[in-house]
Each structure stands twice: as structure tokens, then as C-alpha cells.
N, C-alpha and C positions, 0 to 999 in steps of 0.2 A: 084047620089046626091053628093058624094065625091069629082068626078070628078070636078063639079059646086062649090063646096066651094073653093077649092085651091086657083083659081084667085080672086075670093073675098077676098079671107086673104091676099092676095100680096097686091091688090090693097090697103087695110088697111093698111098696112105695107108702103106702099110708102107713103101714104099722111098724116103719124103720123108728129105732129108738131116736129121739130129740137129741142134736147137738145143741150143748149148752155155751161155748165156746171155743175160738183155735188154742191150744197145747201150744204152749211156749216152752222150751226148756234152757236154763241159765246155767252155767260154769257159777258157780259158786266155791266157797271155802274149802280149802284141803282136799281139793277132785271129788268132792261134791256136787251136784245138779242139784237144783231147785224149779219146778215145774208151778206156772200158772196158764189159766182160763182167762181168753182174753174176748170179750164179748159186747156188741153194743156198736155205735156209732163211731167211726174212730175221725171223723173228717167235721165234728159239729155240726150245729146249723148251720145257716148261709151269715158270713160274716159275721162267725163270733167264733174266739178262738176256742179249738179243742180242747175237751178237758177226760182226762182218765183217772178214774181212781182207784189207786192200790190198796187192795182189800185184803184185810188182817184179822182173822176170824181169832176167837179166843179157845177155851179150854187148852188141848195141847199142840192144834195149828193144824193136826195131820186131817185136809181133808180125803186123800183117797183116790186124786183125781183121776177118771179114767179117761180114755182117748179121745172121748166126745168133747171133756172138758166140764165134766159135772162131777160135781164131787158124792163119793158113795157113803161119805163120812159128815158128821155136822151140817146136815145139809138145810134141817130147818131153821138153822139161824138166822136171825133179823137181816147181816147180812145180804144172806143169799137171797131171802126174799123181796128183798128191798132193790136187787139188780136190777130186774125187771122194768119197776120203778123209774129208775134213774136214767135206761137209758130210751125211756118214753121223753124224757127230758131234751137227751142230746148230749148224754155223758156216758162215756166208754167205763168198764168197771173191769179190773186183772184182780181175781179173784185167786191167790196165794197159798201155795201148800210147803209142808213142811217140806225139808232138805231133804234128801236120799239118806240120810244118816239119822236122822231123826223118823223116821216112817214107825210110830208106836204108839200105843196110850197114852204115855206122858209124853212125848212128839218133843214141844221147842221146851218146856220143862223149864229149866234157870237160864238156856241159852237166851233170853228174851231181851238181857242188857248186857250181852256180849257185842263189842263191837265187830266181830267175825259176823254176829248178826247185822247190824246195823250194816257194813259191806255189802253183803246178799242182795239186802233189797235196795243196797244205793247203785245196784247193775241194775236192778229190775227195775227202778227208775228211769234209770237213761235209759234202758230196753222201751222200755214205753213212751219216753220222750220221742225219740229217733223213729218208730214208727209211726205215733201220732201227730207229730209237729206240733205240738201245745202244750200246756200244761201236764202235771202230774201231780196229785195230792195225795196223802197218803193215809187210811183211816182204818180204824182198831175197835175193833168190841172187844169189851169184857178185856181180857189176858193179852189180845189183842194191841190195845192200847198202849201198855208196856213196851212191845214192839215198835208200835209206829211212834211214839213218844222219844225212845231209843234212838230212831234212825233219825227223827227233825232232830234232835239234838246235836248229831254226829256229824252227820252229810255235808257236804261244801259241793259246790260246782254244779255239776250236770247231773250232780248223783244225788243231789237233796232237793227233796219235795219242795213244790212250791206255796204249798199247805197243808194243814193238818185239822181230821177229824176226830175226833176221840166221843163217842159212846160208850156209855155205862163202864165209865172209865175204873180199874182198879186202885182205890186209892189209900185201901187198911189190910194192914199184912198182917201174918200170922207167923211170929216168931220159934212162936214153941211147935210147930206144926213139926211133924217126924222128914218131910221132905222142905230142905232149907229155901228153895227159892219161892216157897208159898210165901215167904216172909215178903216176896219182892211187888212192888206198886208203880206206879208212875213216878213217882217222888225217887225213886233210886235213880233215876238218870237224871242227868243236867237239866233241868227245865228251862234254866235262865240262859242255857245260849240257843234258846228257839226262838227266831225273829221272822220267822212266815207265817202267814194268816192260822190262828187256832179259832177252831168252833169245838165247843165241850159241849155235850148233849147228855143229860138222863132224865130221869123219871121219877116224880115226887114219892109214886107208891114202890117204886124198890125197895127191897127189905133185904136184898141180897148184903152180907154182912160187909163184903170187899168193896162195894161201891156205891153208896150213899150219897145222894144226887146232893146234900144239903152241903159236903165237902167243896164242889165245883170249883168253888170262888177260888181255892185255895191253888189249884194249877194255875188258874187265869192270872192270881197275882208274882205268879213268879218268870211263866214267861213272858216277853218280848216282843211277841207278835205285831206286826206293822196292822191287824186286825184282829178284834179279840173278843168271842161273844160266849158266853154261858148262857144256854136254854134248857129249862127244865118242865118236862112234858107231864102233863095231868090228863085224867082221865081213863079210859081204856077198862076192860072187863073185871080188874082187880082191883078192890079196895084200899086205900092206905092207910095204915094204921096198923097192919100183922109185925108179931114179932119178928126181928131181924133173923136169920137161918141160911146156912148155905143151899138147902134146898129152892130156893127163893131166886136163886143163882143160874137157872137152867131157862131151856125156852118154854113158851107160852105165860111167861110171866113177863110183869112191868123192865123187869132187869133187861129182856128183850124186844119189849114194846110190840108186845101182841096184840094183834088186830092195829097197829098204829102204825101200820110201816108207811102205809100213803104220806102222812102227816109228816114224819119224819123224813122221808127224804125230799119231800117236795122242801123241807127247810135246808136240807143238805144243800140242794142245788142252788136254791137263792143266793146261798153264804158264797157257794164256788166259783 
């Protein structure tokens, strides 16, 4: 009988579902909780300070997280794929879902430059600080960026990033749009009182209408930053030159640097 269990138990063992990360849960605004995925390296290489990066997915933020630490929502985004990545590197990645009050399709919606926001995740900073003893940078795709742009702006102390990434950042609103905070971009939060390291990253063949890699300069000249680089990536399976469309806006497109995630965060890690 003994004999007969073993392989059974392996078998079980092999086909348990993947943890993608530990579940962190944070006190946030108005007796709200906000849950992140905490994954990767958290102690660096040998003599070189730790680094974690708070991860700000775009569309409406809610990814779903379940108990593993994987999110059941948004999950092919550049992103998450690019976690992987980075922590081949030697960088821990909190992988950030929507509030308990926000758990829906439109998820963080206009809260994106609410300072109620910007608060949240300046706990989820220190939360990562305090655990990692290092660093803490804070980066945003897409809608994303709005967020993490929001919170370099706000934060002070133990609670503000010590850099900032911004990919396929949003930077052309749409006013007349029937929900008001489509109108909202990076440009609606203070940019000029952001003085930690910015790297602005997109992609020549984007056509997404919100974020049009040829803007870049235009953040770079207003914040602050003690380091400050615009890279704008070429190549990849999509042609440049398509009419601009919000279709253009989703994954497997340049908007999320499909097939390019290597390239991309190996530039992430250099900057950090």
C-alpha cells in the first residue's frame, strides 16, 4: 500500500497550480484593503542594494488576484510578462490590484489622481520598503502611469518612490468622451514636483491614440528628476505607419511591446 501512495503523492505535487507570488494585504482608504503579489528576489545580488518594483497595470487596475498571487484578470500584459524578466535580473516586482471598493470593469476609473490614491500606494511603498530593506520604484503601463505619475508626485518620506517608470505612458485625453476621467493623462498631476529618477519608455510603432511615443519629451521636460531618460523602442512584429485607433491600445500590440519584453526590461534594470 505504501509503495502505491508515493507516486500518487508526486503526481499531486506535480500538477499543484503555480504560485505566482506571496498576497500581501494593505489598510488603505476609507476601511478599504488593497491586495498585491509579491514575487522575485527580495535580498538582491551579493552587494548590491535591493530593488522592488511597484507594478501598476493599466486599463481599469482590477487584476483578480487570487491566493497564489496571480492575477485571473489582465494578465497578458507586458507587465506581467516582463516579471519574469526582471527578477532573472535580481529585482523583486509587487504586482498591484485594485482596492476592495473598486473590484469591477471600470476598477480605478477617475480615482487614478485622487490623492486617496496616491496614499494607497505610498503604504504599499513603505510595505515594500520595510520588508525589502532597498529601494522601491514605482512603474505604470498604459492607465497605469497616471497612477504611478500621481503618487511620484504626491509622496514625501518613506512613502515616495525612489523612482519612477512610466511605459506607453497616457498622454491625449479625450474630453468629449461620455465617462469624464477618459479625459485624464499624465499631464493632470503635478509633474514638476517629481525629483526621483524618471525613465519614459514607448514604442515608435504605437498607434494607440492615448499614447504616442513622439509626445515623451514632453513629460521629461517638466519633471525634475535627479535622472531623466526617454527611450523609444523600434522594431517588433508590427509595422509603423497604421492609423492611429484605440484598438491599437490592447495587448499584442507595439502599445505593449509584444515579443519585446526581453529588450525592455533588460533596459528597465539598467536605468534602476
Amino acid at each position: 500500500m505504501l509503495a502505491l501512495a508515493a507516486p500518487r503523492l508526486a503526481q499531486a505535487e506535480e500538477s499543484s497550480p503555480p504560485v505566482c507570488g506571496e498576497v500581501v494585504t494593505i489598510e488603505t482608504h476609507q476601511g478599504t484593503t488593497t491586495r498585491y503579489s509579491l514575487a522575485g528576489p527580495l535580498a538582491g545580488r551579493a552587494g548590491a542594494t535591493p530593488i522592488a518594483l511597484l507594478m501598476l497595470i493599466g486599463g481599469g487596475g482590477y487584476l483578480k488576484l487570487d491566493d497564489r498571487g496571480c492575477p485571473q484578470l489582465l494578465n497578458r500584459n507586458s507587465l506581467v510578462r516582463m516579471s519574469p524578466l526582471l527578477h532573472g535580473a535580481g529585482i523583486a516586482t509587487a504586482l498591484v490590484d485594485a482596492p476592495s471598493d473598486m473590484r469591477s470593469d471600470e476598477g480605478l476609473g477617475g480615482f487614478r489622481i485622487a490623492a486617496e490614491h496616491a496614499d494607497d500606494l505610498g503604504r504599499i511603498v513603505a510595505d515594500l520598503r520595510a520588508r525589502t530593506r532597498g529601494q522601491v520604484w514605482i512603474v505604470g503601463h498604459s492607465r497605469g502611469t497616471i497612477s504611478a505619475a500621481g503618487a511620484a508626485a504626491r509622496l514625501t518620506g518613506v512613502a515616495a518612490p525612489d523612482g519612477m517608470v512610466l511605459l506607453s505612458a497616457m498622454m491625449v485625453g479625450d474630453a468629449r468622451a461620455r465617462k469624464t476621467w477618459v479625459a485624464q493623462t499624465v499631464f493632470s498631476v503635478d509633474l514638476e514636483a517629481i525629483r526621483a529618477p524618471v525613465l519614459v519608455i514607448g514604442h515608435a510603432a504605437d498607434n494607440c491614440l492615448r499614447s504616442p511615443a513622439a509626445l515623451m519629451d514632453g513629460i521629461t521636460a517638466k519633471t525634475r528628476g535627479t535622472r531623466q531618460q526617454t527611450v523609444t523602442v523600434t522594431g517588433g512584429p508590427v509595422a509603423p505607419g497604421r492609423v492611429p485607433g484605440l484598438a491599437a491600445c490592447e495587448v499584442r500590440e507595439p502599445h505593449d511591446f509584444v515579443d519585446q519584453e526581453a529588450e525592455v526590461a533588460a533596459g528597465i534594470a539598467r536605468f534602476v
